[in-house]
C-alpha positions as CSV (number, residue, x, y, z in Angstrom):
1,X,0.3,-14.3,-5.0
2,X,-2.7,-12.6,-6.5
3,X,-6.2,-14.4,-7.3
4,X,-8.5,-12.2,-9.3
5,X,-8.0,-14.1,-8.5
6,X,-4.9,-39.2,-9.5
7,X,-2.6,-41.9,-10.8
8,X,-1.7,-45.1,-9.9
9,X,1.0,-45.5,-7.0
10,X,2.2,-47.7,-4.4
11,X,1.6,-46.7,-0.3
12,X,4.9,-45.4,0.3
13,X,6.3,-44.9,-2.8
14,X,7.6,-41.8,-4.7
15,X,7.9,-41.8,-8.1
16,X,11.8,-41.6,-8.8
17,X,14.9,-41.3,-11.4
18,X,17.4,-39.3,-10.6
19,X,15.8,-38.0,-7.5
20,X,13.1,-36.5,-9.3
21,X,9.3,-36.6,-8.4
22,X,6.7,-35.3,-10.0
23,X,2.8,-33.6,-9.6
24,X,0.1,-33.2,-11.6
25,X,-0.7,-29.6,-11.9
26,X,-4.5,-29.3,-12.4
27,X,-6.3,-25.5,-13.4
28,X,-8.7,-24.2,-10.9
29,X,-12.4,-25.0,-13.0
30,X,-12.7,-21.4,-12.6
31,X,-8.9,-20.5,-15.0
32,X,-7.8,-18.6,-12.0
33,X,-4.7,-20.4,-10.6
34,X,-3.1,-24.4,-10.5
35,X,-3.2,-26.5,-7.8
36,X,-2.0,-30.0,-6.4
37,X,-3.5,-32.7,-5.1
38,X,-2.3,-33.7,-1.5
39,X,-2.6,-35.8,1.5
40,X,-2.2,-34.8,4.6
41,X,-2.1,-36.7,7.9
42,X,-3.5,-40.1,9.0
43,X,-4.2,-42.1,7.3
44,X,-1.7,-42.2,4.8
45,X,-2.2,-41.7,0.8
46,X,-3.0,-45.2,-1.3
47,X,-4.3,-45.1,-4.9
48,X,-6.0,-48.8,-4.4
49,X,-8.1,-47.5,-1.5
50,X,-10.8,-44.4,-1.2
51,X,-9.8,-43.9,3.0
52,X,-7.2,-41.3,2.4
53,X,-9.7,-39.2,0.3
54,X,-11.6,-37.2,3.5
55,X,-7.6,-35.7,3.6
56,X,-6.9,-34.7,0.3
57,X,-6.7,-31.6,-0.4
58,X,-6.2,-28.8,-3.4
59,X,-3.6,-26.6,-2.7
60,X,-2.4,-23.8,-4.9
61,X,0.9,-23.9,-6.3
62,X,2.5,-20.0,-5.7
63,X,6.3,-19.2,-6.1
64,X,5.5,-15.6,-5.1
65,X,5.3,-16.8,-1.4
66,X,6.8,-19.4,0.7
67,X,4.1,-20.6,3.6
68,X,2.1,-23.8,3.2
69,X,-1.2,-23.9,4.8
70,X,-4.5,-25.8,4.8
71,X,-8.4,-24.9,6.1
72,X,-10.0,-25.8,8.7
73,X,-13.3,-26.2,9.5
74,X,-12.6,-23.0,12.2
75,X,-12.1,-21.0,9.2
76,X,-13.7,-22.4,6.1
77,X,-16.7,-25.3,7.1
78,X,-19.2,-23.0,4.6
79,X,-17.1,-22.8,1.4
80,X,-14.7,-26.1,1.8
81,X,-15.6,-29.8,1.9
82,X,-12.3,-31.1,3.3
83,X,-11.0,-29.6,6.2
84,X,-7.7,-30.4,7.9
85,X,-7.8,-30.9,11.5
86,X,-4.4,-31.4,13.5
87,X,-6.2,-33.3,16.5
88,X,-7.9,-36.0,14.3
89,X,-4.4,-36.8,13.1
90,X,-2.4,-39.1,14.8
91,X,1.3,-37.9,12.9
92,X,0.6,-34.0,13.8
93,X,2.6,-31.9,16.1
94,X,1.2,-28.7,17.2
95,X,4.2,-26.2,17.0
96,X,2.7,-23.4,19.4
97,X,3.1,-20.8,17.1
98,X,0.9,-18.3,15.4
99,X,1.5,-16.8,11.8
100,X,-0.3,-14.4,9.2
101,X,0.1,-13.9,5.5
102,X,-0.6,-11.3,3.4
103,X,-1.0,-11.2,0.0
104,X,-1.5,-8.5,-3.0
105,X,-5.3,-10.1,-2.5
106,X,-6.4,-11.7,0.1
107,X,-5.1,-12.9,3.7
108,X,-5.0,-15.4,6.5
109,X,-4.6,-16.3,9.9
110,X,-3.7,-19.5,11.8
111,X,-1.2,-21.8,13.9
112,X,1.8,-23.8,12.8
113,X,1.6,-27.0,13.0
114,X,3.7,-30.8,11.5
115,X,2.3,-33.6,9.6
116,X,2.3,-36.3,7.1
117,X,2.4,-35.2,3.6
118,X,1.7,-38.2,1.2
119,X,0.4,-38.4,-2.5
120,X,0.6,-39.3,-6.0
121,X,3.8,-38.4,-7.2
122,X,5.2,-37.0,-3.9
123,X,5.2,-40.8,-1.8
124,X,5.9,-39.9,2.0
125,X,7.1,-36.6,3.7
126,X,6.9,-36.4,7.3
127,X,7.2,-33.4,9.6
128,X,5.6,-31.2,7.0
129,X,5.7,-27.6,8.7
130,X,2.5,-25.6,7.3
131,X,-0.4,-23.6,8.8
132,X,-3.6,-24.4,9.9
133,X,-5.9,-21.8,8.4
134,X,-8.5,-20.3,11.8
135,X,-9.5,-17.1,10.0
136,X,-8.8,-15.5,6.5
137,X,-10.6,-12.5,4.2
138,X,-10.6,-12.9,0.6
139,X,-8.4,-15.8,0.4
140,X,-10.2,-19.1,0.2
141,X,-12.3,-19.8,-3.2
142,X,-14.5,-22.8,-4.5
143,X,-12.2,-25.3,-6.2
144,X,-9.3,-25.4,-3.2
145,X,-8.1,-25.8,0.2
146,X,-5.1,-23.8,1.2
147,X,-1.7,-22.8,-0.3
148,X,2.0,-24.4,-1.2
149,X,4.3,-21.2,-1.4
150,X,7.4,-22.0,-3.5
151,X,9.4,-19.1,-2.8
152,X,12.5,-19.0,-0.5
153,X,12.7,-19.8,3.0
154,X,13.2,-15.3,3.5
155,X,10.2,-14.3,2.5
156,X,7.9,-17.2,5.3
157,X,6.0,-16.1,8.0
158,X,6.4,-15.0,11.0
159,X,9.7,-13.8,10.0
160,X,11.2,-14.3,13.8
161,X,11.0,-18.1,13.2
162,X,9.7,-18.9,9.6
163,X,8.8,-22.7,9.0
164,X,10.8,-24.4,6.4
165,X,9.2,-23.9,2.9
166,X,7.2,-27.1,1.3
167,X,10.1,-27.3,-1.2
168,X,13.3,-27.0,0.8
169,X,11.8,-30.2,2.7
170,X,10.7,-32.5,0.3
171,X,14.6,-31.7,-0.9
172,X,16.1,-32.7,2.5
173,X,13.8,-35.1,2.7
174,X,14.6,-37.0,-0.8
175,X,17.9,-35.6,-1.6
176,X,16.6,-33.8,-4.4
177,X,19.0,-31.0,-6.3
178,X,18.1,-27.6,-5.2
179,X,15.6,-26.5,-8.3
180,X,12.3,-27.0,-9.4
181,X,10.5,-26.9,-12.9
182,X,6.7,-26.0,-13.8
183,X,5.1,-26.8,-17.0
184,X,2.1,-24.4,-17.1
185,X,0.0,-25.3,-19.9
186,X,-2.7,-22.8,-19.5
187,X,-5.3,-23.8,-17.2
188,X,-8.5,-22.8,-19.6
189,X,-6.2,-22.3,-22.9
190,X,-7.9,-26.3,-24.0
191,X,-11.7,-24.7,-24.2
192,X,-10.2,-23.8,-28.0
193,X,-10.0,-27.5,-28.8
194,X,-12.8,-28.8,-30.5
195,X,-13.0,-32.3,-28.9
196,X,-12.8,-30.5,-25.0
197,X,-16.3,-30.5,-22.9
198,X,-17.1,-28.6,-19.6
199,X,-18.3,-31.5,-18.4
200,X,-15.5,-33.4,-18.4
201,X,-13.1,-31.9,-16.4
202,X,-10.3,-34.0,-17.3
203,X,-9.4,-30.9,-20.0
204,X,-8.0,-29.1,-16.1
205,X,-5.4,-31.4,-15.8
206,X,-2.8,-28.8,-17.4
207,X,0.6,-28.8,-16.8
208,X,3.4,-30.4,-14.4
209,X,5.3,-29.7,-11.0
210,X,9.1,-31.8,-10.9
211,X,10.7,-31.3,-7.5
212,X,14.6,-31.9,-8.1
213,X,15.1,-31.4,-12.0
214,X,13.9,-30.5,-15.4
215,X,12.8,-33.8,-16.8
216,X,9.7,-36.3,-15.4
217,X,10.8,-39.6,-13.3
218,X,11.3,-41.6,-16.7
219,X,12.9,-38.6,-18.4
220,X,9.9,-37.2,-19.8
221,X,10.4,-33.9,-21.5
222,X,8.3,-31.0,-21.2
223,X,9.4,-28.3,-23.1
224,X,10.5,-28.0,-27.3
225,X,14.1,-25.9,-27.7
226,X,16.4,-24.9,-25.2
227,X,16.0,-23.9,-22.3
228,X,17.5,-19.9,-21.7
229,X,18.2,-19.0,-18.3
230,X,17.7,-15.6,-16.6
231,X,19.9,-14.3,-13.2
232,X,17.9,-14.3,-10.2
233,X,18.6,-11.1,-8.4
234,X,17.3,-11.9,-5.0
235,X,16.8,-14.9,-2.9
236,X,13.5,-13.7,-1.5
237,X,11.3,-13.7,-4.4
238,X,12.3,-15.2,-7.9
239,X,13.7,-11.4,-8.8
240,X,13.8,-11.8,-12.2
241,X,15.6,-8.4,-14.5
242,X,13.3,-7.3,-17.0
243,X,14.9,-5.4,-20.2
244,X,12.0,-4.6,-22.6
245,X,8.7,-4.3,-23.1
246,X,6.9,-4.6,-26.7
247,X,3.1,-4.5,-28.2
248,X,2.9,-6.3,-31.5
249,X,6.5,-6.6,-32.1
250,X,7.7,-3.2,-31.6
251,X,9.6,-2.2,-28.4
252,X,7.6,0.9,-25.8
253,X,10.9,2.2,-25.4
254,X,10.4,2.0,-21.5
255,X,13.5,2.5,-19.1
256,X,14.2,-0.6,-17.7
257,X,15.0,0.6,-14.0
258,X,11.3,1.7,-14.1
259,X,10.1,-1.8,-15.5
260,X,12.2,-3.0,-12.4
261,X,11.4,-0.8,-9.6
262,X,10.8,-1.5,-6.9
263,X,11.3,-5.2,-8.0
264,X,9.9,-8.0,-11.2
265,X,9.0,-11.4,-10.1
266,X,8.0,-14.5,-11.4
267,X,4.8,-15.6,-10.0
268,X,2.6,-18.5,-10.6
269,X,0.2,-17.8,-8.1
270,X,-1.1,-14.8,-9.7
271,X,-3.6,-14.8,-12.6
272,X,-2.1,-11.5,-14.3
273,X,0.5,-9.2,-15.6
274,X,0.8,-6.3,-13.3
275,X,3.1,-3.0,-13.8
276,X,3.8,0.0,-11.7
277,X,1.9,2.9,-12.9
278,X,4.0,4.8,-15.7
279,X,4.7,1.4,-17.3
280,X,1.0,0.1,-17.5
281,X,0.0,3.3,-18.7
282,X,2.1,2.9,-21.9
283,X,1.3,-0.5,-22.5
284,X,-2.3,0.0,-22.7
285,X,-1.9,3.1,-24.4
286,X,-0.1,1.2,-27.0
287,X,-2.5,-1.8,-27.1
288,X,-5.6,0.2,-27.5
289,X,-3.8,1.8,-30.8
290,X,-3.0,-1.3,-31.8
291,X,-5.9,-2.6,-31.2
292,X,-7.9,0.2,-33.0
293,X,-6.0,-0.5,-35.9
294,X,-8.1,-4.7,-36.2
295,X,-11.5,-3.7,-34.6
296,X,-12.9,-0.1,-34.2
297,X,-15.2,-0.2,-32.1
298,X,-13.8,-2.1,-29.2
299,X,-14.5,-0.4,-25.8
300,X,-12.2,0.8,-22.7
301,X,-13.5,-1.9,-20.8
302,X,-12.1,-4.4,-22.7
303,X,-9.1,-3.0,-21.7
304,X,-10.0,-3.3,-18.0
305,X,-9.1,-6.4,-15.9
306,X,-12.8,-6.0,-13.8
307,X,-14.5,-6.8,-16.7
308,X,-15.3,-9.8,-18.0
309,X,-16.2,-10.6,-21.8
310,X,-19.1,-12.6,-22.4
311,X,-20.1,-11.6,-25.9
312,X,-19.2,-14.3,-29.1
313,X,-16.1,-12.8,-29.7
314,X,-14.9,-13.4,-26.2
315,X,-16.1,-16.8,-26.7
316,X,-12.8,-19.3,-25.8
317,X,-14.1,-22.3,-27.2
318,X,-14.9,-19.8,-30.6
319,X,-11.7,-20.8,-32.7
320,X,-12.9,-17.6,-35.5
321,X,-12.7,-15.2,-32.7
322,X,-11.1,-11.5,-33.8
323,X,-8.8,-12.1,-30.2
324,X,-6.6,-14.2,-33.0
325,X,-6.1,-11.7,-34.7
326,X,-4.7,-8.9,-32.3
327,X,-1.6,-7.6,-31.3
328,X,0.4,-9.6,-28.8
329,X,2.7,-8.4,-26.0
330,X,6.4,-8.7,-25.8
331,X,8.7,-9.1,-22.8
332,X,12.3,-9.2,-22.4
333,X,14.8,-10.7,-19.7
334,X,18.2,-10.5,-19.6
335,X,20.5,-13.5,-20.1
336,X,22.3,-15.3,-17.6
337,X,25.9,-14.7,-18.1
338,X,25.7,-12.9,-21.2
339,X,25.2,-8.8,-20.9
340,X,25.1,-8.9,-24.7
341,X,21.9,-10.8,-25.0
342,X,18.8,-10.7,-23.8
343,X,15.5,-13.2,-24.4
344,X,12.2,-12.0,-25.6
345,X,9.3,-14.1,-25.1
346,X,6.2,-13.1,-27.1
347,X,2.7,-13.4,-25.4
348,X,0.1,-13.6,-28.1
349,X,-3.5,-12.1,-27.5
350,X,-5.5,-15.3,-26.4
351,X,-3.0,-15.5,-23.5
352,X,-3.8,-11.9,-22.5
353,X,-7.0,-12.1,-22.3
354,X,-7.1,-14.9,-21.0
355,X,-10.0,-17.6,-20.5
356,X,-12.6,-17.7,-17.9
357,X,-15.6,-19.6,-16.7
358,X,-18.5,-18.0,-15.0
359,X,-20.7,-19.3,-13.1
360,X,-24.1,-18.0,-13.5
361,X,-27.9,-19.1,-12.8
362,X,-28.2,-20.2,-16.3
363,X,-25.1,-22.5,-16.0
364,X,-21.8,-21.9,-16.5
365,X,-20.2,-19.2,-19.0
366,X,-17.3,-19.5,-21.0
367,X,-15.7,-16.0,-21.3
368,X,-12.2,-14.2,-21.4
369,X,-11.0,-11.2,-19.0
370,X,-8.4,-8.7,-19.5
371,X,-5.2,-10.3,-18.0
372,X,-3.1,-7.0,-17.6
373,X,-3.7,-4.9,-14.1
374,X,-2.2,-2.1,-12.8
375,X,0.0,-3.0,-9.4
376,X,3.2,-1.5,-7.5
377,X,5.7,-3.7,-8.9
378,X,6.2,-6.3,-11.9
379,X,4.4,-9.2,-11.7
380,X,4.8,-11.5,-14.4
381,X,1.8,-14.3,-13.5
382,X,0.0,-17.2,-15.1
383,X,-0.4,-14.5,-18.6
384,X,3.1,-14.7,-18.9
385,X,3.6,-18.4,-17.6
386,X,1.2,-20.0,-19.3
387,X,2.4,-21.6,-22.4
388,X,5.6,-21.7,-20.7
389,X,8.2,-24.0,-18.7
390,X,10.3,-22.7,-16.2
391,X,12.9,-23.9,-14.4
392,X,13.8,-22.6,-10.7
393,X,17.5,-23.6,-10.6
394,X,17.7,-21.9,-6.8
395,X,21.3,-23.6,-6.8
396,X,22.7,-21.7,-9.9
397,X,20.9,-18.5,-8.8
398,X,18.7,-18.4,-11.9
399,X,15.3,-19.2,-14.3
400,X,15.2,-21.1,-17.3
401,X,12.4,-20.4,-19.5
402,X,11.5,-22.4,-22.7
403,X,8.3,-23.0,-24.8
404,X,6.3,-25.7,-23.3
405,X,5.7,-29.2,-24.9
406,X,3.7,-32.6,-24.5
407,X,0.9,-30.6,-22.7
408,X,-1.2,-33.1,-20.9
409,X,-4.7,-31.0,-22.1
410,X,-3.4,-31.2,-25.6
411,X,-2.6,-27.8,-26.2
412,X,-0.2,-26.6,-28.6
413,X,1.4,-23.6,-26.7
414,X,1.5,-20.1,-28.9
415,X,4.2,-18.7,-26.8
416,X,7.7,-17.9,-28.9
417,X,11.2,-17.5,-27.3
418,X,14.3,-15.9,-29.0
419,X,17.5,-14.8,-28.3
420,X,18.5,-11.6,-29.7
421,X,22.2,-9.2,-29.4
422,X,21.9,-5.8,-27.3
423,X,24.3,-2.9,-27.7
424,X,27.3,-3.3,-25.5
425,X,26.7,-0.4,-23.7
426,X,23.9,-1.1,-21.9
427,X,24.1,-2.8,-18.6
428,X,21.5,-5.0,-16.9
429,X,22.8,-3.9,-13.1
430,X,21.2,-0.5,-14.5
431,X,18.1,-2.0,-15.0
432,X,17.8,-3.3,-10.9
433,X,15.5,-1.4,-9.1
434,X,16.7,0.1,-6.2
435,X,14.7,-2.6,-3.7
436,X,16.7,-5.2,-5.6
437,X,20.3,-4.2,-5.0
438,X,22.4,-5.6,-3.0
439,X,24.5,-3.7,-0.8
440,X,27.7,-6.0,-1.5
């Protein structure tokens, strides 16, 4: 994880059909990341009565880790209103054990600890297993209160005795089949709709978390097309194999093991796409050109992912911006069981340089940033997410990817999937980085 970073329902009752539930998945006011609204202790979640509210809180939704954890007030009583505390809960077990969690930004500190999980959506989970924030650096933001890591049980923390992951017990919990799906609608991509106000926030509610399946409770569909599925190459991480890489339709020509090495993983919990050195170099190399080629006299910091675009142009909510009208970027994943094919999802510009709100003396700013950083592996975040559903089907071993559809903030996603026949003689294992193979 990387930050650059309520409806109505019965006491105890989940939502259900085919042992599915479901969350709302609301963007951070900011754009920076998605969250969930939980409950967490005594007393319990009810939608017909405010008493739960002083324990609800916003966690981010991350697959790129695997530890749930909340703040305290030990930790966070200056920048958080709602702050967990395990002895003002009369369902929390103190598990004795300490645990810290890095991230590619940020960090924190804390003790393990059991309670009551309850919300819309989600009805009752007890013996939660998550972390009590004491101390962090970097981590904790305005706009939420801790962290749900989505990623397998191998990657938690402390790796001598990691809790179970949020997921893997709601699933043992319900009886829920071993995958989960995430509509991300972009969490700022609705400022381009003409009917969409800052201050209503009701535009953030963007997109959909379904715990045991790939349709909502009363079979709800959230994507358009099929869905294609990709091999998961580890279970640590969702280690995804990424073939090619493309700016405005026209492959870089990149060797794949570099894309891939040391690893490429799908992560929700970071705002950007990141690539090891040699490959970021060539895409923005390439963009820039392209770039050139629709507006002169753009500058290298528009290129730069520290900079943020306030000018007209860089405007969100400005529908006649030139952003429309540049080159997009192109990433393909290999196929699950089919070495002859590979899928190519495009990313169009408005999704790379992606939305923003900045808070400034004056008010609030809307504004776009440059979604692309350079990092040590690939990280394909909320820029290539966004727009997207994807399915973690941990039980086959794979992703499903597909266009999303019936965005709750009324977007119309500009993402594009297709399916295109690669020679025979390439081979996808070539394309592993060396992190990523297994020694079988």
């Amino acid at each position: 994880m990387a930050l650059h970073t309520v409806l109505a329902l019965g006491l105890l009752s989940a939502q259900v059909r085919g042992s599915v539930l479901q969350q709302e998945l609301w963007g951070l006011s900011s754009g920076l990341a998605y969250y969930v609204e939980v409950s967490i202790g005594s007393p319990l979640y009810s939608s017909s009565s405010g008493s739960s509210s002083s324990n609800s809180f916003n966690l981010l939704v991350d697959t790129g880790s695997a530890n749930t954890a909340v703040v305290t007030a030990e930790c966070c009583s200056l920048t958080n209103e709602n702050l967990y505390s395990c002895a003002d809960s009369s369902t929390c077990v103190d598990q004795g054990t300490s645990v810290s969690v890095t991230y590619v930004s940020g960090s924190w500190s804390g003790q393990v600890v059991q309670d009551t999980f309850s919300g819309q959506g989600l009805g009752m989970v007890d013996n939660m297993p998550f972390a009590e924030i004491t101390s962090e650096d970097n981590f904790i933001s305005t706009g939420y209160d801790g962290i749900i890591g989505l990623g397998y049980k191998a990657i938690a923390s402390p790796s001598s005795d990691p809790p179970t992951p949020y997921f893997d017990t709601v699933k043992s919990v319900d009886g829920l089949e071993n995958v989960f799906s995430l509509q991300m609608c972009g969490a700022l991509q609705a400022l381009s709709l003409s009917n969409v106000s800052l201050q209503d926030n009701s535009y953030l509610y963007a997109g959909e978390l379904l715990l045991g399946g790939t349709e909502g409770p009363n079979g709800e569909s959230y994507h358009k097309g099929e869905i294609v599925y990709t091999p998961l190459v580890q279970e640590k991480y969702y280690n995804v194999i990424v073939t090619d890489i493309g700016v405005n339709g026209a492959s870089l020509g990149l060797d794949c093991e570099t894309i891939n090495s040391p690893r490429s993983i799908i992560d929700s919990g970071s705002s950007n796409l990141a690539f090891p050195s040699s490959v970021y170099s060539a895409v923005i190399s390439e963009l820039k050109t392209q770039v050139a080629k629709v507006r002169s006299d753009v500058s290298d910091s528009f290129f730069d992912d520290d900079t943020t675009c306030c000018t007209e142009d860089c405007d969100p909510t400005n529908s006649n911006s030139f952003i429309y009208s540049l080159p997009g970027l192109t990433i393909s994943l290999a196929v699950d069981d089919d070495k002859s094919q590979q899928m190519t999802i495009t990313i169009p510009a408005e999704y790379i340089w992606r939305p923003l709100v900045v808070s400034t003396g004056r008010g609030e700013s809307t504004c776009r940033v440059f979604g692309i950083s350079e990092g040590d592996f690939t990280l394909l975040g909320d820029v290539f997410m966004d727009g997207l559903f994807t399915v973690h089907d941990r039980e086959n071993e794979r992703v499903g990817i597909a266009v999303a559809d019936n965005c709750p903030n009324g977007v119309t996603s500009g993402k594009n999937i297709t399916v295109e026949s690669i020679s025979a003689e390439d081979s996808f294992c070539d394309c592993v980085g060396s992190s990523d193979r297994k020694s079988s």
